[in-house]
Every structure is written in structure tokens, then in C-alpha cells.
C-alpha positions as CSV (number, residue, x, y, z in Angstrom):
1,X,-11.0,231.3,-22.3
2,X,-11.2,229.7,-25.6
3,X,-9.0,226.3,-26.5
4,X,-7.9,226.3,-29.5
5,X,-6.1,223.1,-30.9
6,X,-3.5,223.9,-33.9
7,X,-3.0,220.9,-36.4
8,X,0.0,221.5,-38.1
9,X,2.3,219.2,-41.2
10,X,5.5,220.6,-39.3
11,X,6.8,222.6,-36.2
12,X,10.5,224.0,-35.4
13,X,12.7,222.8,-35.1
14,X,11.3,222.1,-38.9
15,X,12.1,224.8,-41.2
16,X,9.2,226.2,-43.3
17,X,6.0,228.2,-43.4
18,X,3.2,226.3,-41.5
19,X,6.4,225.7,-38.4
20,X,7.0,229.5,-38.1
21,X,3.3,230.4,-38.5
22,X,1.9,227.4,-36.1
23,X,4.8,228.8,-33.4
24,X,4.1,232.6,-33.9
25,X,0.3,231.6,-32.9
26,X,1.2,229.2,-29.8
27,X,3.3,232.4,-28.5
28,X,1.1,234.9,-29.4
29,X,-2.5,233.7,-29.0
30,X,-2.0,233.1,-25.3
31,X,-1.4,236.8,-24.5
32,X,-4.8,237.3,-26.6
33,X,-7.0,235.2,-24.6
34,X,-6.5,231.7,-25.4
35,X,-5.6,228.5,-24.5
36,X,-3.2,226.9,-27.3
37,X,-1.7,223.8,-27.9
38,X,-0.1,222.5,-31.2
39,X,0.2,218.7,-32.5
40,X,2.4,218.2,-35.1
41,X,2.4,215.8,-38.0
42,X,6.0,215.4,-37.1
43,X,5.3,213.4,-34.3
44,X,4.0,210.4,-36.5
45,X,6.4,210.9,-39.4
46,X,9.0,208.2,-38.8
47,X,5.7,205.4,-39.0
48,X,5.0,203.8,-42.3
49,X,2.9,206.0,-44.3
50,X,-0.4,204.9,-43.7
51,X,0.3,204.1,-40.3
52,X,1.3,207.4,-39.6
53,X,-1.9,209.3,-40.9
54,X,-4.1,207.0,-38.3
55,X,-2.2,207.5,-35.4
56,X,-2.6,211.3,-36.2
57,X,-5.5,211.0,-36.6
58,X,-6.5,208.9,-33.1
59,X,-3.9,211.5,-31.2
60,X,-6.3,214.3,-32.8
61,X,-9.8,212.1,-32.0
62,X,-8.1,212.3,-28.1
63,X,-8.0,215.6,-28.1
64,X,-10.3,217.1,-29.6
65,X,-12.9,217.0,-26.9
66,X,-10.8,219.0,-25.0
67,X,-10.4,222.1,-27.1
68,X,-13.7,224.3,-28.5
69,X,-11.6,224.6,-32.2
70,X,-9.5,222.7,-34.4
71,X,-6.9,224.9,-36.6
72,X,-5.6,222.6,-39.4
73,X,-3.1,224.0,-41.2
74,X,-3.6,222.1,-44.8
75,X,-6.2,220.4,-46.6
76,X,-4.6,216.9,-46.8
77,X,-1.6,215.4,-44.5
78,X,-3.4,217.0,-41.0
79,X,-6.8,218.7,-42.7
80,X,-8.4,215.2,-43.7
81,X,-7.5,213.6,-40.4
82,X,-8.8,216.9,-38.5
83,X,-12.6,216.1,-40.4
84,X,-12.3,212.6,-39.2
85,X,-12.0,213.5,-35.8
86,X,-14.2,216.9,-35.8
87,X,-17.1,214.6,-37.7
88,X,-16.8,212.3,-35.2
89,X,-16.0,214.4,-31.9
90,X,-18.5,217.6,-32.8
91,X,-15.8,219.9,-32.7
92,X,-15.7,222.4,-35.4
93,X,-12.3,223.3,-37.5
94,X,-11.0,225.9,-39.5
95,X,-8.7,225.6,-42.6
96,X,-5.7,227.7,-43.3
97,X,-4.8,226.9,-47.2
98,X,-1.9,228.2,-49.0
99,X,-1.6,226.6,-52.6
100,X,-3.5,223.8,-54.3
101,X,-1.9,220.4,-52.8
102,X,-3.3,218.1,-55.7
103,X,-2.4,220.5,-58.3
104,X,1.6,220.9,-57.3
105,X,1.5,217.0,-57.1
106,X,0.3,216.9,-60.4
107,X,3.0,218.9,-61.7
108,X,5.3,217.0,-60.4
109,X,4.8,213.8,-60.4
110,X,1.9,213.1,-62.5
111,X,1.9,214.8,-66.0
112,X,-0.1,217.8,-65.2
113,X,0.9,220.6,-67.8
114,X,-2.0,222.8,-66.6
115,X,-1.7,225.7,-64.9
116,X,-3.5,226.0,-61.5
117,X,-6.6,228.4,-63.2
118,X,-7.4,225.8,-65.8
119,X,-6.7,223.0,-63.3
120,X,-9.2,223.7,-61.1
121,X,-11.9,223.3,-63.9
122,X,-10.9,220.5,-65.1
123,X,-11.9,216.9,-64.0
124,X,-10.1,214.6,-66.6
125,X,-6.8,213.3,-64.9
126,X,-4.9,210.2,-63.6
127,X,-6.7,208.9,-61.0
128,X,-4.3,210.2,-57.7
129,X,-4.8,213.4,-58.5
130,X,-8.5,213.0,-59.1
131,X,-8.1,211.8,-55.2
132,X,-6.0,214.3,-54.2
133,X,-8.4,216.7,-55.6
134,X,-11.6,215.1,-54.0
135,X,-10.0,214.8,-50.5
136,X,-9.1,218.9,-50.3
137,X,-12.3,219.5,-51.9
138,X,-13.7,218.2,-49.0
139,X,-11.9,218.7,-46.2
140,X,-12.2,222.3,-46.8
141,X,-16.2,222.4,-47.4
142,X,-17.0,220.7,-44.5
143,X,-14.5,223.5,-42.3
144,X,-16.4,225.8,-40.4
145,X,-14.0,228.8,-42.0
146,X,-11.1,228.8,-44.2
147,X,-8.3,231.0,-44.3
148,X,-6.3,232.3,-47.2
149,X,-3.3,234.4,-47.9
150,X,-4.5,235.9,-51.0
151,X,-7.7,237.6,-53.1
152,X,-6.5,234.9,-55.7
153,X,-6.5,231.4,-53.6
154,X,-9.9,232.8,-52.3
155,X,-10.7,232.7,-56.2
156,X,-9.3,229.2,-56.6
157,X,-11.0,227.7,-53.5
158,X,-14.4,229.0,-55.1
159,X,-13.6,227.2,-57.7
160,X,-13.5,224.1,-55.7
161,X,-17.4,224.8,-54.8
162,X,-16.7,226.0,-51.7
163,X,-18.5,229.4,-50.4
164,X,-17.5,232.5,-50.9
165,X,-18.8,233.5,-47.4
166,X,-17.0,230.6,-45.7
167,X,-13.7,232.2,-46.6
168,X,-11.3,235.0,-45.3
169,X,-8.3,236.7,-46.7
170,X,-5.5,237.2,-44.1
171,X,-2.4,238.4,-45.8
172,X,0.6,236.5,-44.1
173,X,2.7,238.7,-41.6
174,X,6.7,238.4,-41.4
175,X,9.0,241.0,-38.9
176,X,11.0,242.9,-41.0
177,X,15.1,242.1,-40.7
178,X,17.6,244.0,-38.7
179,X,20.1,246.0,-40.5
180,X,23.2,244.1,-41.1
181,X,26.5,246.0,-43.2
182,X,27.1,245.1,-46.1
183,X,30.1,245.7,-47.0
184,X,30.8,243.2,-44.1
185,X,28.6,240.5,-46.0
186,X,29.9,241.2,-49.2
187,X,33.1,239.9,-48.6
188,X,32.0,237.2,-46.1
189,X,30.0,235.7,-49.1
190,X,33.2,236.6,-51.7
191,X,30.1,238.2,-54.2
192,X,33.0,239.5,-57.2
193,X,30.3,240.8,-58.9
194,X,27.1,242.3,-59.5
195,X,24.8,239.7,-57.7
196,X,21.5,238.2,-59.5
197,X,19.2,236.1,-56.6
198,X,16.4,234.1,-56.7
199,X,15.1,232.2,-54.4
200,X,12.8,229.0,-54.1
201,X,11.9,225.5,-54.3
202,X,13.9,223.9,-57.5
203,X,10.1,222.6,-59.6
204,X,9.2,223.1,-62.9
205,X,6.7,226.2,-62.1
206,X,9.7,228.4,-60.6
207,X,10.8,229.2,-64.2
208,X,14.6,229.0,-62.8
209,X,15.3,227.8,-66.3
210,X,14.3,230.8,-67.5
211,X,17.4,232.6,-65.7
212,X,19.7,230.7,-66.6
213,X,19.2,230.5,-70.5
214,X,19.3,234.3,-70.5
215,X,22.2,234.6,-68.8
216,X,24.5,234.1,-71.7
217,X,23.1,237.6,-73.2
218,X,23.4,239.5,-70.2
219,X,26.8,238.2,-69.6
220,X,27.7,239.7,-73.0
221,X,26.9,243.2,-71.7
222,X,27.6,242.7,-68.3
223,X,30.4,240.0,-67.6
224,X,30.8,240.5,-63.9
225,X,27.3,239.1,-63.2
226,X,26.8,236.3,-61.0
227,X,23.4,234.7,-60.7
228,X,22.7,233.1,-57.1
229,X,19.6,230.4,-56.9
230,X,18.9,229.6,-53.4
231,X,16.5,226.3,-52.4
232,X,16.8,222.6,-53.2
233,X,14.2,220.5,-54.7
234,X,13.6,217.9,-57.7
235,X,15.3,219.7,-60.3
236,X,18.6,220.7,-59.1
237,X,20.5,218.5,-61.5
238,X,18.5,219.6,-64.6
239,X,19.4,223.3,-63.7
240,X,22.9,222.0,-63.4
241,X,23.0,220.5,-66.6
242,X,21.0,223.5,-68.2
243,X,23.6,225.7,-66.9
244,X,26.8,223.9,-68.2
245,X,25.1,223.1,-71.2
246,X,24.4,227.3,-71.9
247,X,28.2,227.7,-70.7
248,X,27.8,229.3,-67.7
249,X,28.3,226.9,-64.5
250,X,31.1,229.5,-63.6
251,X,28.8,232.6,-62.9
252,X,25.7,230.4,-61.7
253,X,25.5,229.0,-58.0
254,X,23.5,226.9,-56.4
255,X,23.7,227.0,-52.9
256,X,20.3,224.5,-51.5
257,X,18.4,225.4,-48.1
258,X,19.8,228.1,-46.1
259,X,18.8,229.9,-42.8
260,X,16.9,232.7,-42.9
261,X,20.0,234.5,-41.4
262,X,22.1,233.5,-44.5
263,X,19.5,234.0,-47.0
264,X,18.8,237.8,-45.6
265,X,22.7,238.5,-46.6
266,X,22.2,237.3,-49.9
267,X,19.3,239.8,-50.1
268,X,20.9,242.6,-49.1
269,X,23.8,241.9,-51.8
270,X,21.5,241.6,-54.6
271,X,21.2,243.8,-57.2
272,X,18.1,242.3,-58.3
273,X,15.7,239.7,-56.8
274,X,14.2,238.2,-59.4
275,X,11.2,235.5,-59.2
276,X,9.6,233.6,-62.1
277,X,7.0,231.7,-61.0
278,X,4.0,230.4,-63.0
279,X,2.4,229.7,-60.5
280,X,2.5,232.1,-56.6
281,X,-0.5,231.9,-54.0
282,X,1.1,234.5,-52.1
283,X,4.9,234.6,-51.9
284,X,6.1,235.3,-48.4
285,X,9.5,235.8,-49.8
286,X,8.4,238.8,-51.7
287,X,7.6,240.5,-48.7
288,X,10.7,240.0,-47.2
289,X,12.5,241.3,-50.7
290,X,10.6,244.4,-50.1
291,X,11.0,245.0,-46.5
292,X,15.3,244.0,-46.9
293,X,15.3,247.2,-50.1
294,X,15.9,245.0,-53.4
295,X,14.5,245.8,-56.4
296,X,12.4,242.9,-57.6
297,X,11.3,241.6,-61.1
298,X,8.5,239.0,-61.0
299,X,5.1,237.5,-63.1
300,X,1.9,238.7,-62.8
301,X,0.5,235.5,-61.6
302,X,-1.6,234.5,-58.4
303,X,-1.1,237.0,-55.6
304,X,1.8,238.7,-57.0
305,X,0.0,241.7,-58.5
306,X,-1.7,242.1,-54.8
307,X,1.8,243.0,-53.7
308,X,3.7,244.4,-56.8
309,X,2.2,247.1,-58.8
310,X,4.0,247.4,-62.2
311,X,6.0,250.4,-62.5
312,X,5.7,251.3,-59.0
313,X,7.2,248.7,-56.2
314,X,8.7,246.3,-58.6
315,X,8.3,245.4,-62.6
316,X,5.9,242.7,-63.6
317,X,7.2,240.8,-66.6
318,X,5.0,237.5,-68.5
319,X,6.3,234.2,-67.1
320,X,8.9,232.8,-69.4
321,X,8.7,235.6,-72.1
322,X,12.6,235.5,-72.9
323,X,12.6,239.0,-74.6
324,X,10.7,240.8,-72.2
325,X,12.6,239.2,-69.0
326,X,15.9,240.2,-70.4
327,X,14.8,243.6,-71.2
328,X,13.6,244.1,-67.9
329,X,16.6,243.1,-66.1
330,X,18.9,245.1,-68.1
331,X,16.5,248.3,-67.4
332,X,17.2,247.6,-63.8
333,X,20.9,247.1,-64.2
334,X,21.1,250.5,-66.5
335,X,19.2,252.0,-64.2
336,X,20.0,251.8,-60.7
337,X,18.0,255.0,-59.9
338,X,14.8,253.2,-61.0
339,X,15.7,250.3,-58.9
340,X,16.2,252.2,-55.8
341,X,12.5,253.9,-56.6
342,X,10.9,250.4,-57.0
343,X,12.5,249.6,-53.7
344,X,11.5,252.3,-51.8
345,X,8.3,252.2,-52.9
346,X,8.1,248.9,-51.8
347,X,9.1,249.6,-48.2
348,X,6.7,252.0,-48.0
349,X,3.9,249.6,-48.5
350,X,4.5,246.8,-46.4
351,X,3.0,248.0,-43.0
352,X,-0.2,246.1,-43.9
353,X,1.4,242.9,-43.3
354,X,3.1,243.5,-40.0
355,X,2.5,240.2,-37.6
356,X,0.3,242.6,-35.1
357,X,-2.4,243.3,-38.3
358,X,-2.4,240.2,-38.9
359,X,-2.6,238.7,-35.1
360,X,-5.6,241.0,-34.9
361,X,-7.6,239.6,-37.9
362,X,-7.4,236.5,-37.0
363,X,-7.6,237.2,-33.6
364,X,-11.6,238.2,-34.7
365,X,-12.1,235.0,-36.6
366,X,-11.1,232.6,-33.8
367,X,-13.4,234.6,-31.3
């Protein structure tokens, strides 16, 4: 039986990505053959920053003689600790990687204007992110395998020098939602409306600004819109003040984190699920658009054209072109017959991701 160690930033009762996926693989690998046991970066959180990071990283050194495999989920807050301890234990690790760490720091609190393709040939920056850079660069070239969730960040990790050989695409699995009636959400979340959601972290590379400066000209042909932006993050109060400055803090709400139970009703309301984002490794959330029946609008950017063809599951519309994002949502709202093809079409398509396809991939990998 193989022992397989899962590093991991966060774990539930933590909310996010890396907490459901780390949990779906200590429930699941078991039944598949292996031994599994999962240390989180939790654990060490409430220690002083750097404090934290070496008594992860001792905790891991422990361990790792135990176990034939480390699984780090990221390149930098549990991936650089996991090559500590795997260089100095001589147990091998694989990588999962979802997004380019140093580049979404740079965007946010560092001055990068880039976007992620020309950022990942560049070298000239402010010194953390040259770091931050360095340290994923790496971690992940000295992992015996690397994961990805998307043709694209396979792209972008080549970029980074690493071997194209070294790294697998494993589209991310979800389990589709049960029905739920609407009409008995609709008026537990008093929608008066037609009902415009997007969903996300509130940075820059969203393009939630975007929404809400067309909104004026939709209102004008369609006042009983409401636009719904579900998430919290750094630029909440600019999108408030973006949104009272256009004139329309009535028929915009904010409504931060949600659980996933409350954020499917606000799916199933939508008319249309719109999503633009400069910048998507592979959206999880798209998937779960498509599998809850909503039409969807979003860029062709990153992995987004590996799920939505144009035309055919969804419409795929230039991040931040103003003209073409406002024509598009108004051919959805004249159009509800197109919608409901987009979205069916949609539904049709999202067998590949099921958690048992992907289970099984990665099943072969770890073996």
C-alpha cells in the first residue's frame, strides 16, 4: 500500500479549493489503495510569519520518512517547505499548481500591470516578486511531477523552464448540485428582477468594474435588472464607490463570501452568469455555472476557451471591450431561446470532469 502525504495551505473547516480537493483525496484515495494523511498549513497559521513556515516545515521533515510521496498542493506557502524536507529526507513530491502565485502578488500589491503571458517572460521587476518568482520556479523543477488543471497553465509552467514531460493535465472534478425550486429561492432571496451574477474574488483582473460601468446602458433598456457580485477581497470599496459614482448602488449588490449552498440559489436565479476575468487558470466556478443550466458570458483567456466554445456552450467576449460586453449581454436577454441552447449545450459537456474521471487519472499518476 502506497503512503501518500498531502501538504496542503488549507483544510475544512477552511473554505476554498485546495480544502475541498485535499479532503475529497483523504476520503477517496483510501478506497483506491492508499494510505493518506493530510498536514495542513493551518496548523502553523496563528505563529508569526516566519516562525510558522519552519515549524511546517520540521512537522513535514518528521514525516516524511514515513510516507513513499509528498503531495504539495502549491508552489510556495507548503511547496517550498515540502523541497526542504524531500531534499533532505529522499522522499520525492509532486506539485499540484493552479495559478501563478508571484504573478497575482504582483498585481496586487506590487505594480505589476502585466498580464500573466507576458509576465512569465519577463525578468525586470521589484525585487519580491523576482523572489516570488525564483522560489515557484524551483520548487516546481525539482518535483518529481506536477499537476495542472488546464492545457494553458501547462503552457505557463513551460515557460518557467520546467519540462514539458514532467507535467500532467487533470481537469478539476466538482459533483453536480441537486435540484432545488426556484420559485421557492426566488422569493427567499427577494430577486424583483431579472438577476445579473458574477462571482469571484474582488482584484483588479476580475474585470468587476467592467459590470458595473455598463450597467447604466442596460438599465436604460432593461430597468428591472439587478446585478449580484458575490466574493470579498481588496477592492470591495472601489466597486462601491464605482457603483454610486455611475448611479446605480440601488440595482448592484454585494453580498461577500457565501456557502456553496447560498451561492447555488443565486445560480439557479440568474439570468446570466457573467465572468470577466483577464486572467483564469481554469475556473472551477464555470463548471458549476454549466452543470446548475445558466447561460454564461466570459473572456477567452487562460482555460476558459478549454471549457466554452464560442457560439456553442456560452459566448466568449474580449476582456474589458465595453461595446462588445454590452452587446453580448443584451443578445442573451433578447434572446432567451439562445441562452437556454448555450446552456444545454453546456450540460451536455461536463461529464469529462465528474470527480470519478478525475479520481482515476490521478489515481495512475500516484501509482
Amino acid at each position: 500500500m502506497k503512503k501518500i502525504l498531502i501538504a496542503t495551505g488549507i483544510y475544512p473547516p477552511d473554505i476554498g479549493g485546495p480544502a475541498t480537493y485535499s479532503k475529497l483525496l483523504s476520503d477517496e484515495l483510501p478506497k483506491r489503495g492508499f494510505e493518506v494523511s493530510v498536514l495542513s498549513f493551518g496548523s502553523v497559521r496563528h505563529l508569526p510569519k516566519l516562525v510558522r513556515h519552519l515549524v511546517y516545515f520540521w512537522r513535514l521533515y518528521r514525516l516524511a520518512p514515513k510516507f513513499d510521496l509528498i503531495y504539495a498542493q502549491d508552489p510556495i506557502s507548503v511547496g517550498l517547505p515540502v523541497s526542504w524536507a524531500s531534499r533532505l529526507s529522499g522522499r520525492p513530491y509532486f506539485l499540484k499548481i493552479v495559478g501563478d502565485y508571484a504573478w497575482e502578488q504582483g498585481r496586487q500589491r506590487f505594480g505589476v500591470t502585466d498580464s500573466l503571458d507576458q509576465f512569465v517572460h519577463t525578468r525586470n521587476y521589484f525585487w519580491p516578486v523576482r523572489i516570488l518568482k525564483s522560489i515557484e520556479t524551483q520548487v516546481a523543477c525539482r518535483a518529481a511531477k506536477i499537476i495542472v488543471p488546464s492545457n494553458y497553465l501547462k503552457k505557463i509552467i513551460e515557460a518557467w523552464g520546467v519540462p514539458s514531460e514532467k507535467i500532467t493535465v487533470i481537469y478539476n472534478a466538482f459533483d453536480i448540485p441537486p435540484e432545488i425550486d426556484q420559485t421557492t429561492v426566488k422569493g427567499k432571496l427577494e430577486v424583483p428582477g431579472k438577476l445579473l451574477l458574477s462571482i469571484g474574488r474582488l482584484v483588479p483582473w476580475k474585470g468587476f468594474s467592467l459590470l458595473v460601468e455598463i450597467l447604466p446602458a442596460l438599465l436604460a433598456r432593461y430597468p428591472d435588472l439587478q446585478l449580484v457580485i458575490i466574493g470579498s477581497g481588496p477592492d470591495l470599496s472601489r466597486l462601491e464607490a464605482l457603483a454610486k459614482e455611475r448611479g446605480v448602488s440601488k440595482q448592484v449588490r454585494f453580498t461577500g463570501q457565501l456557502s456553496r449552498a447560498e451561492l447555488f440559489h443565486w445560480l439557479r436565479l440568474a439570468k446570466i452568469f457573467l465572468l470577466n476575468t483577464s486572467y483564469e487558470g481554469f475556473s472551477h466556478q464555470l463548471l458549476e455555472v454549466m452543470a446548475v443550466g445558466t447561460p454564461i458570458i466570459t473572456t477567452p483567456v487562460g482555460g476558459n476557451p478549454e471549457l466554452i466554445e464560442n457560439g456553442k456552450t456560452g459566448l466568449l467576449v474580449e476582456c474589458d471591450n465595453h461595446i462588445n460586453w454590452l452587446k453580448a449581454v443584451e443578445t442573451l436577454l433578447d434572446k432567451p431561446s439562445l441562452g437556454l441552447e448555450l446552456a444545454n449545450n453546456g450540460k451536455k459537456m461536463i461529464n469529462q470532469f465528474q470527480t470519478e474521471v478525475m479520481l482515476e487519472k490521478l489515481v495512475k499518476i500516484l501509482s
